[in-house]
SEDO-299365 format. One record per residue (C-alpha): residue in three letters; y, x, z; residue number from 1. Coordinates in nm, 4 decimals. Each point is the difference from the previous one (the first is absolute). Layout:
<nodes>
ALA Y X Z NUM $
...
</nodes>
This chain:
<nodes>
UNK 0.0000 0.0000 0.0000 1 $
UNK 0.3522 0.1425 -0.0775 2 $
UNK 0.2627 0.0256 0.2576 3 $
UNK 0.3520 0.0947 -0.0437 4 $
UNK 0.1078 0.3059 0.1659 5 $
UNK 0.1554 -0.1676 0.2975 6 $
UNK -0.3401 -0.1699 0.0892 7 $
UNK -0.1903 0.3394 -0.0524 8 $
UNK 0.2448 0.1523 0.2263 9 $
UNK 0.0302 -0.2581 0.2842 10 $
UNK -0.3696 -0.0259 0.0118 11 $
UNK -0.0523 0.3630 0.0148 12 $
UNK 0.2332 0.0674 0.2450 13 $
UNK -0.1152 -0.2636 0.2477 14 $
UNK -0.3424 0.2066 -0.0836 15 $
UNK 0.1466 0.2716 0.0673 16 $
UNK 0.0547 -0.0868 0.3434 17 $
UNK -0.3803 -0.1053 0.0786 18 $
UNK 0.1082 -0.4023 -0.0801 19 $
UNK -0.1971 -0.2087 -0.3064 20 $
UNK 0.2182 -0.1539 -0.2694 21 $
UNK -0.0467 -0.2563 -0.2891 22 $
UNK 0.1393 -0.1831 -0.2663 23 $
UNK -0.1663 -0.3490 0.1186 24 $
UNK -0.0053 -0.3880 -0.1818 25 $
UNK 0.1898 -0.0878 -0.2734 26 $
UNK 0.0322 0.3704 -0.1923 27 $
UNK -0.3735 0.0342 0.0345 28 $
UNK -0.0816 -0.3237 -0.1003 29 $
UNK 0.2406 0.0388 -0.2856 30 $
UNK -0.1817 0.3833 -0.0887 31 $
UNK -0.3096 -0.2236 -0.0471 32 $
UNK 0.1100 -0.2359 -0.2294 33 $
UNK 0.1811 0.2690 -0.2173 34 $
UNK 0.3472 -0.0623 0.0846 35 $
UNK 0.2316 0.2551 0.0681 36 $
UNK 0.0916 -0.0301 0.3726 37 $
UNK 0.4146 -0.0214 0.0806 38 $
UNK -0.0108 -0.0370 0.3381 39 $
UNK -0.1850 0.1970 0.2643 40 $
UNK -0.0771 -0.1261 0.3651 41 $
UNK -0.1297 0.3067 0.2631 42 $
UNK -0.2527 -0.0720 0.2886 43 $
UNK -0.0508 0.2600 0.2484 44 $
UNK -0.1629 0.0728 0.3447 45 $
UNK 0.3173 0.1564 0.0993 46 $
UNK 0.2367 -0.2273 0.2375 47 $
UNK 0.3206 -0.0856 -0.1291 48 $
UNK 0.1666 0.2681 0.2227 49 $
UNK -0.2373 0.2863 -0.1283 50 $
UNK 0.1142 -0.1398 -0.3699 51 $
UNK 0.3433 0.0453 0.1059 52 $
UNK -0.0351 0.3825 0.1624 53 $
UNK -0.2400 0.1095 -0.3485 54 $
UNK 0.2923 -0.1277 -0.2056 55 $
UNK 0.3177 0.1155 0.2503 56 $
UNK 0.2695 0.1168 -0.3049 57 $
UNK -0.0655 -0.2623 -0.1651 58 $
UNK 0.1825 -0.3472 -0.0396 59 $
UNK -0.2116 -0.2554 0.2253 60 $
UNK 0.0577 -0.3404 0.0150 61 $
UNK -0.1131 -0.1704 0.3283 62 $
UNK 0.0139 -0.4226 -0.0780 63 $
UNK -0.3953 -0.0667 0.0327 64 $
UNK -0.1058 0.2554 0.2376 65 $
UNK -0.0438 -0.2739 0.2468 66 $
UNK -0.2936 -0.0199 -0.2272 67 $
UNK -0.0965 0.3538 -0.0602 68 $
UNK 0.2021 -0.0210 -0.2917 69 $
UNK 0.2179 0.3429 -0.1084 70 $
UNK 0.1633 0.0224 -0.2945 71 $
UNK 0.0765 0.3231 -0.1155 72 $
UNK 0.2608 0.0450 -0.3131 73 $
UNK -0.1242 0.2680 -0.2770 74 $
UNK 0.2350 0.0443 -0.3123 75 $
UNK 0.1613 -0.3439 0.0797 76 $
UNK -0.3384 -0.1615 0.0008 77 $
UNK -0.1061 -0.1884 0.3562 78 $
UNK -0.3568 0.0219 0.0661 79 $
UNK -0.1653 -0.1549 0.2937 80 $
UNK -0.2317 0.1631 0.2218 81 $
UNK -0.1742 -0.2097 0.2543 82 $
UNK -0.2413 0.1066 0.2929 83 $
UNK -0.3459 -0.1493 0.0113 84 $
UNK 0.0195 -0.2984 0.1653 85 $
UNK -0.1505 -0.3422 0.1560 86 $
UNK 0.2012 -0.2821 0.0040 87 $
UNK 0.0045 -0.2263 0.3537 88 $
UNK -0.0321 -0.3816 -0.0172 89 $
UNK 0.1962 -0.1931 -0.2842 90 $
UNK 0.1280 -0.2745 0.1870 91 $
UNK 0.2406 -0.1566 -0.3029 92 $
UNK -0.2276 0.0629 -0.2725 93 $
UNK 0.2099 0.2750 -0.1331 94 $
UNK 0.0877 0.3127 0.2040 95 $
UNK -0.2460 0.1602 0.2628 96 $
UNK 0.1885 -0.0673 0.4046 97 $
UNK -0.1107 0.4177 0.0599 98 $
UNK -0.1352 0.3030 -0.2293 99 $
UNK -0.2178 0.2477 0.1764 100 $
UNK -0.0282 0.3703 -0.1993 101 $
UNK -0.3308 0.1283 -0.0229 102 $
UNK -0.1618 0.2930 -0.1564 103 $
UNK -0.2761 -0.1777 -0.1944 104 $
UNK 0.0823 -0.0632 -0.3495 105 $
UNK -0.3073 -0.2600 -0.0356 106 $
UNK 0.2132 -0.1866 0.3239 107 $
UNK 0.2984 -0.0060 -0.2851 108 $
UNK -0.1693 -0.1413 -0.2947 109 $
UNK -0.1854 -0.2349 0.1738 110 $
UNK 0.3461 -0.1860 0.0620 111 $
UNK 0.0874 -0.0515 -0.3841 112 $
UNK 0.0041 -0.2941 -0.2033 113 $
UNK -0.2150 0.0155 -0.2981 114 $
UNK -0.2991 0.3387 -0.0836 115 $
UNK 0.1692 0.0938 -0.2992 116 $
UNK 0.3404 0.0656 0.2415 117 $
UNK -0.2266 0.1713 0.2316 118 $
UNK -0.0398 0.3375 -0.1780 119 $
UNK 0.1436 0.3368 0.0558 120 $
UNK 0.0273 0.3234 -0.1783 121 $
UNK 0.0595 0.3794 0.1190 122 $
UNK -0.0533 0.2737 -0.2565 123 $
UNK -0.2622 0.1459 0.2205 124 $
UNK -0.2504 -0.3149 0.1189 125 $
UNK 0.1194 -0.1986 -0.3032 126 $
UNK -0.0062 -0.3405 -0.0250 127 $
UNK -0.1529 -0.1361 0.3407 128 $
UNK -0.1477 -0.4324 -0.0239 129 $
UNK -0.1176 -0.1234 0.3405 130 $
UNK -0.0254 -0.3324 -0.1040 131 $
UNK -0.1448 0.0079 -0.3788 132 $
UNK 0.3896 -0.0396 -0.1894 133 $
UNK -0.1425 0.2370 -0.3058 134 $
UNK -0.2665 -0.2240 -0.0089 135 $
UNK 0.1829 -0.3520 -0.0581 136 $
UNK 0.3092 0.1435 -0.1990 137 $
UNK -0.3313 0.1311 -0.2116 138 $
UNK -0.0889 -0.3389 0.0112 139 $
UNK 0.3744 -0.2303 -0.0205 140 $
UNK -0.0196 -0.1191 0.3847 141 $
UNK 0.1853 -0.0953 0.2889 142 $
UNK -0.1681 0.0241 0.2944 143 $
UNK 0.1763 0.0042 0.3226 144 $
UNK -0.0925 0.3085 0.2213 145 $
UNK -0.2060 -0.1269 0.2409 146 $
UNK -0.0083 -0.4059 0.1624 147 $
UNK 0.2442 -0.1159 -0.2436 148 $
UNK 0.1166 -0.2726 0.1887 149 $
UNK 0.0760 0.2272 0.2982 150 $
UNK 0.2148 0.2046 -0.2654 151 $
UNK 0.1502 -0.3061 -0.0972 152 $
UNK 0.0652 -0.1140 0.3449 153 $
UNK 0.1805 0.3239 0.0810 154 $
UNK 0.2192 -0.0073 -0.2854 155 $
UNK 0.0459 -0.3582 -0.2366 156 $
UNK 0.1797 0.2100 -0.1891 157 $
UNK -0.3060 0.1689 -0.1507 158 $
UNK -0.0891 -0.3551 -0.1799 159 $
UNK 0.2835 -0.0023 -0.2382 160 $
UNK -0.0649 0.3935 -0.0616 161 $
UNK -0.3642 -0.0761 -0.0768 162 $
UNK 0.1259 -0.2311 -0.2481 163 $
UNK 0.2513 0.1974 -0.1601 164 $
UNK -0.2455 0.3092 -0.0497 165 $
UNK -0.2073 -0.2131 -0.1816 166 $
UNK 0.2634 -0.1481 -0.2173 167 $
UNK 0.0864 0.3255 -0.1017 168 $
UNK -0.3063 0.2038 -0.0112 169 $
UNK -0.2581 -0.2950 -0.1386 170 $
UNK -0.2426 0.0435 0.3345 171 $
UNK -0.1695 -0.2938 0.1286 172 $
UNK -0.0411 -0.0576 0.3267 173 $
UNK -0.3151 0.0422 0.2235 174 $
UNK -0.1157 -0.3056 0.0977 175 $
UNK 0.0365 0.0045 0.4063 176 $
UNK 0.3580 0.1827 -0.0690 177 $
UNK 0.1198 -0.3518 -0.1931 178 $
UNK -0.1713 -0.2207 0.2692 179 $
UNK 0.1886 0.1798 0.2962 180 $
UNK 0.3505 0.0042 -0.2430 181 $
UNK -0.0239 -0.3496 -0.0171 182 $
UNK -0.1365 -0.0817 0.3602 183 $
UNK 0.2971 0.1981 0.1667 184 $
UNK 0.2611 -0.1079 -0.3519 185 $
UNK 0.1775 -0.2254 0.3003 186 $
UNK 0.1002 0.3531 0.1830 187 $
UNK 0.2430 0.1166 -0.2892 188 $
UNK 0.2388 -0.2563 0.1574 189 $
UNK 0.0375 0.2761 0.2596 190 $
UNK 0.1428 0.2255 -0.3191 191 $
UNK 0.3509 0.0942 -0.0691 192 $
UNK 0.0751 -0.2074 -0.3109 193 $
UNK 0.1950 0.3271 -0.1745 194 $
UNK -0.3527 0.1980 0.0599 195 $
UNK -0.2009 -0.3501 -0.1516 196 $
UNK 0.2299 0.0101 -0.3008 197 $
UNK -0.0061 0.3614 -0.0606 198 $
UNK -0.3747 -0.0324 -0.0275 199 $
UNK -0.0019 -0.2996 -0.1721 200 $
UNK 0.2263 0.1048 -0.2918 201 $
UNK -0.2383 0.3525 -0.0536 202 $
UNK -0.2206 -0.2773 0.0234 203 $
UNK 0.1351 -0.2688 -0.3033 204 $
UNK 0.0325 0.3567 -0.1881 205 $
UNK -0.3562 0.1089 -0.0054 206 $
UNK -0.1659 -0.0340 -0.3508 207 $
UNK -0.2974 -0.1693 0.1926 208 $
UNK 0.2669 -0.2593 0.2193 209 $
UNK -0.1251 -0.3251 -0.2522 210 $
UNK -0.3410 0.0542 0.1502 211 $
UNK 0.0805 0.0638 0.3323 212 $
UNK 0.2303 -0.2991 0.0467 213 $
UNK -0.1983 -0.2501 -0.1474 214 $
UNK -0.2810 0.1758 0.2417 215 $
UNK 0.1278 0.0095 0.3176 216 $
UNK 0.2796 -0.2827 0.0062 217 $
UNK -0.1030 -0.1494 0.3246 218 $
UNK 0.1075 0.3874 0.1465 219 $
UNK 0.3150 -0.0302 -0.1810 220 $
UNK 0.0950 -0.4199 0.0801 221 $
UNK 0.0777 0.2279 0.3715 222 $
UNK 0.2867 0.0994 -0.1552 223 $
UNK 0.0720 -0.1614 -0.2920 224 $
UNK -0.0737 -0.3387 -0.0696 225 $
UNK 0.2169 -0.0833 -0.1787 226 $
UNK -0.1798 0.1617 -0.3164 227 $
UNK -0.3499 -0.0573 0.1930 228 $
UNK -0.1078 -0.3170 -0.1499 229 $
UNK 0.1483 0.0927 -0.3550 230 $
UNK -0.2102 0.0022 -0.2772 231 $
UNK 0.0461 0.3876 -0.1192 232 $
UNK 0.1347 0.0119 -0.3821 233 $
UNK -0.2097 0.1210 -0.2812 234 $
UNK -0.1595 0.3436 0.0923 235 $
UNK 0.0564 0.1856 -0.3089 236 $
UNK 0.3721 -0.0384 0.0655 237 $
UNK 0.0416 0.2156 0.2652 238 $
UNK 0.0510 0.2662 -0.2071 239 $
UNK 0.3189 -0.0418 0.1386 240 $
UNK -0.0447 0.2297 0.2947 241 $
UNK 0.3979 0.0580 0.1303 242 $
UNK -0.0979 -0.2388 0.3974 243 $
UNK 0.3758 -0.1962 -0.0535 244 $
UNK -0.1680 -0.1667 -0.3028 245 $
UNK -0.3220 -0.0401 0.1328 246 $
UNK 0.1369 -0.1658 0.3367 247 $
UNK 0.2429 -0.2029 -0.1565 248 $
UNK -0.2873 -0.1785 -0.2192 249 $
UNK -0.1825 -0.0748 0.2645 250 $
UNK 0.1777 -0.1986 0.1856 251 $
UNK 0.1100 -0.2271 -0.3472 252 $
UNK -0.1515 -0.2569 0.1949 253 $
UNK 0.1669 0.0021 0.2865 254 $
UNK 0.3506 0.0728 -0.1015 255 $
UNK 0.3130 0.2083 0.0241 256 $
UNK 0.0549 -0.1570 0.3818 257 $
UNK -0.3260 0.0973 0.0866 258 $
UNK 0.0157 0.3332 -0.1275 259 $
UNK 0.2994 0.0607 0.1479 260 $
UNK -0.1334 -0.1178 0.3550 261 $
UNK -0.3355 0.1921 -0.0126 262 $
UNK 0.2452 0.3031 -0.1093 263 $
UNK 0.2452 -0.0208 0.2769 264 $
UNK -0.2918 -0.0454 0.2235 265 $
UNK -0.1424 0.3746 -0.0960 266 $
UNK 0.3499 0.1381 0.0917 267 $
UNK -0.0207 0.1632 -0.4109 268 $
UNK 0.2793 0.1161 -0.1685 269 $
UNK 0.2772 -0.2710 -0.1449 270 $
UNK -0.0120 0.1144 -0.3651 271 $
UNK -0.3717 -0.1078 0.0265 272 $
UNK 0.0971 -0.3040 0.1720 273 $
UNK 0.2722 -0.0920 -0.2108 274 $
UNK -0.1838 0.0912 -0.3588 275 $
UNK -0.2885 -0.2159 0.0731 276 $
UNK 0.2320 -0.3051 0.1401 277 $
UNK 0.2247 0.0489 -0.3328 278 $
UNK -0.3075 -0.0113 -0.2159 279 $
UNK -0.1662 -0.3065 0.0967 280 $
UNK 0.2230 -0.2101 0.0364 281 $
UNK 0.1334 0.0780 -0.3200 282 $
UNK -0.3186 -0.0748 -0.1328 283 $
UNK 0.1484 -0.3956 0.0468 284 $
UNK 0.3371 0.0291 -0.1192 285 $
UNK 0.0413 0.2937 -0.2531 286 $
UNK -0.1974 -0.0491 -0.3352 287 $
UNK -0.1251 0.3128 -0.1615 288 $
UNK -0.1680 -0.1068 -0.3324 289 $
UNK 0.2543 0.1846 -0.2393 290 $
UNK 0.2127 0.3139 0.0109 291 $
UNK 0.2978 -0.2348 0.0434 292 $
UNK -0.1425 -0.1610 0.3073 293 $
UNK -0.1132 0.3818 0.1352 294 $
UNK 0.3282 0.1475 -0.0775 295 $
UNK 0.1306 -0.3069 0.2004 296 $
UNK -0.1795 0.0927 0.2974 297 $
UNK 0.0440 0.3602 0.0344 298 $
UNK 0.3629 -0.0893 -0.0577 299 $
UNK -0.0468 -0.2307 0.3676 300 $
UNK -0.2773 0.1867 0.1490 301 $
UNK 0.0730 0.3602 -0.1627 302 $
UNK -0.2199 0.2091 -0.2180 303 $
UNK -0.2433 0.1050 0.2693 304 $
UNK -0.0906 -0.3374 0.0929 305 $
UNK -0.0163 -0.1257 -0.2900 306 $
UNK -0.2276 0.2557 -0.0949 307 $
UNK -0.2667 -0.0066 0.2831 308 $
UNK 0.0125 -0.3992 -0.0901 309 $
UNK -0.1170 0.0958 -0.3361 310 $
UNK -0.2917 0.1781 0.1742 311 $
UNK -0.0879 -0.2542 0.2715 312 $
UNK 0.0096 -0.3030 -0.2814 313 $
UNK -0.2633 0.2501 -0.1917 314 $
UNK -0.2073 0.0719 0.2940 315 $
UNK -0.0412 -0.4241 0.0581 316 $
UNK -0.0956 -0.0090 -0.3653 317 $
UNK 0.3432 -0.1631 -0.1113 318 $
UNK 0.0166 0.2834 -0.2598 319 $
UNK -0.1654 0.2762 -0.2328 320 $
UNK 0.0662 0.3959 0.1039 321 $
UNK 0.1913 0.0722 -0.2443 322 $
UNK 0.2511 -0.2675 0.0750 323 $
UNK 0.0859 0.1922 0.3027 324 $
UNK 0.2437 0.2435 -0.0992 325 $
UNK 0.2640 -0.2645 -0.1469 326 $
UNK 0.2646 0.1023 0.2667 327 $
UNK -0.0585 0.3834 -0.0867 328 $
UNK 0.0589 -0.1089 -0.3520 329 $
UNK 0.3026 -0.1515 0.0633 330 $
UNK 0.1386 0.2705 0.1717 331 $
UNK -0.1288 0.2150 -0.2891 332 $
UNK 0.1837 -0.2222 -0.2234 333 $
UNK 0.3632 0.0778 0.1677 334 $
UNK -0.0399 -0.3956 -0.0040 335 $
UNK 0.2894 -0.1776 0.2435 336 $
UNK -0.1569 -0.1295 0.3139 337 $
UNK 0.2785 0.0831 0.1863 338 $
UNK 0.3697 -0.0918 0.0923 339 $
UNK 0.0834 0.3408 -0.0525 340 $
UNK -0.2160 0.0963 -0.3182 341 $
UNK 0.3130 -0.2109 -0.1480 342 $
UNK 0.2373 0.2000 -0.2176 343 $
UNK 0.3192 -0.1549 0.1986 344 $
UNK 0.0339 -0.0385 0.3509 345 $
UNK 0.1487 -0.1649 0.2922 346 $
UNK 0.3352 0.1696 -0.0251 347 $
UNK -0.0530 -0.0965 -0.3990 348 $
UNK 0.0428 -0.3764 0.0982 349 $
UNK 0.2799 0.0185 0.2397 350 $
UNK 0.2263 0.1966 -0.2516 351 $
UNK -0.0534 -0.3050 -0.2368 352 $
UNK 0.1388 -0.2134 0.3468 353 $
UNK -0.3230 -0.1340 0.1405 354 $
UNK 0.0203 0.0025 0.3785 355 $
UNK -0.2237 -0.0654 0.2630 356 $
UNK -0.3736 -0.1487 0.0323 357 $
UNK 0.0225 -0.0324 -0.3808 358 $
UNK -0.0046 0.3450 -0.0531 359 $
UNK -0.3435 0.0221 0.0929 360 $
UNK -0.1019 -0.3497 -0.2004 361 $
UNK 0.1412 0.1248 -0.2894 362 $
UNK -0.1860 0.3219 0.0007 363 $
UNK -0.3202 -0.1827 0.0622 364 $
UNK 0.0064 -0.2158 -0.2532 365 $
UNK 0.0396 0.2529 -0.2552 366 $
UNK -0.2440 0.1723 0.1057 367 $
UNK -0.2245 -0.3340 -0.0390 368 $
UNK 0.1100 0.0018 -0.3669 369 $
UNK -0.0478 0.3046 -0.0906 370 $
UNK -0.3479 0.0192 0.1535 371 $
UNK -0.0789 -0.3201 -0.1788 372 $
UNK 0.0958 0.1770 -0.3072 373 $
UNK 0.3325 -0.2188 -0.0823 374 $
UNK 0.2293 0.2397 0.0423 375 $
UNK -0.0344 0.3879 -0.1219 376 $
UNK 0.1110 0.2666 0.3547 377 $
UNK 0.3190 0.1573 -0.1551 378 $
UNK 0.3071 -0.0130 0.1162 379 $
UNK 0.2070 -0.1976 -0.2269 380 $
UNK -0.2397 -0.2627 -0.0475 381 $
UNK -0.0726 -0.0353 0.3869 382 $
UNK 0.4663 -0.0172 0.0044 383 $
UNK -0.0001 -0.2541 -0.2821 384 $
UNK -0.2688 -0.2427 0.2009 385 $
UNK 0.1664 0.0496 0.3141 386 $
UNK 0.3813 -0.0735 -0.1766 387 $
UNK -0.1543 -0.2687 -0.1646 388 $
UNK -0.0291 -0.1996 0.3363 389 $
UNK 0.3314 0.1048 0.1330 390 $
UNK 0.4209 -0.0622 -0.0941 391 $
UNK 0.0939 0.2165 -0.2480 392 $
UNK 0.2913 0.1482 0.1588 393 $
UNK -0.1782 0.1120 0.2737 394 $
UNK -0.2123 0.1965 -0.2389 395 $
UNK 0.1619 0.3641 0.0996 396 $
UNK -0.2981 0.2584 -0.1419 397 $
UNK -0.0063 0.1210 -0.3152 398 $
</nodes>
């Protein structure tokens, strides 16, 4: 397995002073399935203040030593080195109420989540599996290390992060792993809802999500279900793959209102809130059957709505792929969508004595006929329509 030169190095000097060091979970488990690694998590026997005296000199940040956590900053990169550890009792189905540091590296893996998370890698022992992760990444399975319902119980978390790993890698899921997911489901009330939706859009992302939604809906009605009950749209169309499209389809069903609700109630970000609200209810008041009708709606709703409409209206089967990229084209095009794509302005109108509100009507409405085609964008046709509806002598511009 290939290591960067600040792994090598922080693993061989914690050697150095008589302490074990590896690479452990998701780099591993990533080595295995033939992707290059990015980021590198360090388990050792040493305690975090031993971490701290190997590495005096350098830049250490202290935030999750409470948990044997050290992280130690290498060329601007922050890599986390934790002591071997076992967790106390979970009491709130997330975080452990104590952490006692032990020397046993078995003691540490036994406290993962899934086998194929359970793996660690020195240069000199190589890649060490207590718990048979080769084995079922070898074979495309989650298995929770362990009672899986005791792993589940300890952290509810671990439910939506078994689901998400096998939307994105195409695993299935062992059989007594799904039965304790959806026997303890009720505990990922207990979750933060930003930690629920970061997981859950990796989730809608995954080029296996279509199968694991449709699979294990009842685990998902916990904390959505709103799209729960929703028939899924036509598999083949989720080619679309950006998770804004993907959630705003399914919840066509239930609404812009809805969406917004379920949104605000996973605390995510307002351009996600606000896109998928826009969207749908669009969907009832803005036609989008012609270029007219989609230049008319990125003109109210702007390009980038407009254009992830296009996308969600394909995804529900309301349109062909290629039919997608009309608001690219447009934009391609140079054609007027826009107030200000207009060759005159605001400042254009009130020379020729227009005050007020009007200002702004007048500009809109020829921008409506030019993007209906009646009336070319140039300047001296856009001042002869506009003087045609005002008094002559207050026509000042030449």
């Amino acid at each position: 397995m290939l290591l960067s030169n600040d792994v090598k190095y922080i693993i061989e000097e914690l050697n150095k002073h008589g302490f074990r060091a590896d690479v452990v979970g998701g780099p591993v488990r990533d080595f295995l399935l033939g992707k290059q690694p990015h980021d590198y998590d360090i388990t050792t026997s040493a305690r975090p203040e031993q971490v701290e005296e190997v590495f005096s000199g350098k830049r250490i940040i202290e935030t999750g030593i409470k948990h044997g956590t050290v992280t130690l900053v290498l060329n601007g990169e922050n890599y986390e080195i934790t002591t071997y550890r076992i967790d106390g009792e979970y009491l709130d189905s997330r975080h452990p109420e104590s952490v006692e540091f032990t020397t046993e590296l078995a003691e540490d893996l036994s406290r993962r989540d899934f086998t194929m998370n359970a793996l660690c890698y020195n240069p000199k022992q190589g890649i060490t599996d207590l718990h048979g992760g080769e084995a079922d990444i070898k074979s495309r399975i989650i298995r929770a290390v362990g009672d899986p319902e005791k792993r589940f119980t300890e952290d509810a978390l671990r439910i939506i992060r078994g689901l998400r790993f096998a939307a994105v890698l195409g695993f299935d899921i062992e059989e007594k792993t799904a039965e304790a997911m959806e026997k303890c489901a009720h505990l990922m009330e207990k979750v933060s809802a930003e930690r629920i939706f970061t997981e859950w859009k990796k989730l809608i992302s995954g080029d296996f999500a279509y199968d694991v939604i449709d699979k294990y809906r009842h685990i998902i009605r916990v904390f959505l279900p709103e799209v729960a009950d929703e028939p899924l749209p036509e598999k083949a169309r989720f080619d679309i793959s950006e998770p804004i499209v993907r959630m705003i389809a399914l919840f066509k069903g239930a609404g812009g209102e809805r969406y917004r609700g379920a949104m605000m109630r996973l605390k995510t970000d307002s351009g996600t809130r606000d896109a998928g609200f826009l969207i749908l209810t669009s969907m009832k008041n803005y036609d989008t059957s012609s270029p007219l009708a989609i230049k008319i709606l990125m003109s109210e709703l702007g390009a980038e709505i407009a254009s992830l409409r296009l996308k969600v209206e394909y995804l529900l089967g309301m349109r062909e792929h290629e039919e997608i990229f009309e608001v690219e084209k447009i934009i391609e095009r140079r054609e007027p969508y826009r107030v200000s794509d207009l060759d005159i302005n605001g400042s254009d109108l009130i020379s020729l004595g227009i005050k007020g509100p009007r200002v702004g009507q007048e500009m809109r409405a020829l921008l409506r006929l030019v993007m209906e085609g009646r009336l070319k964008n140039q300047r001296a046709a856009l001042i002869s329509s506009v003087k045609s509806r005002i008094p002559s002598d207050n026509a000042k511009i030449k």
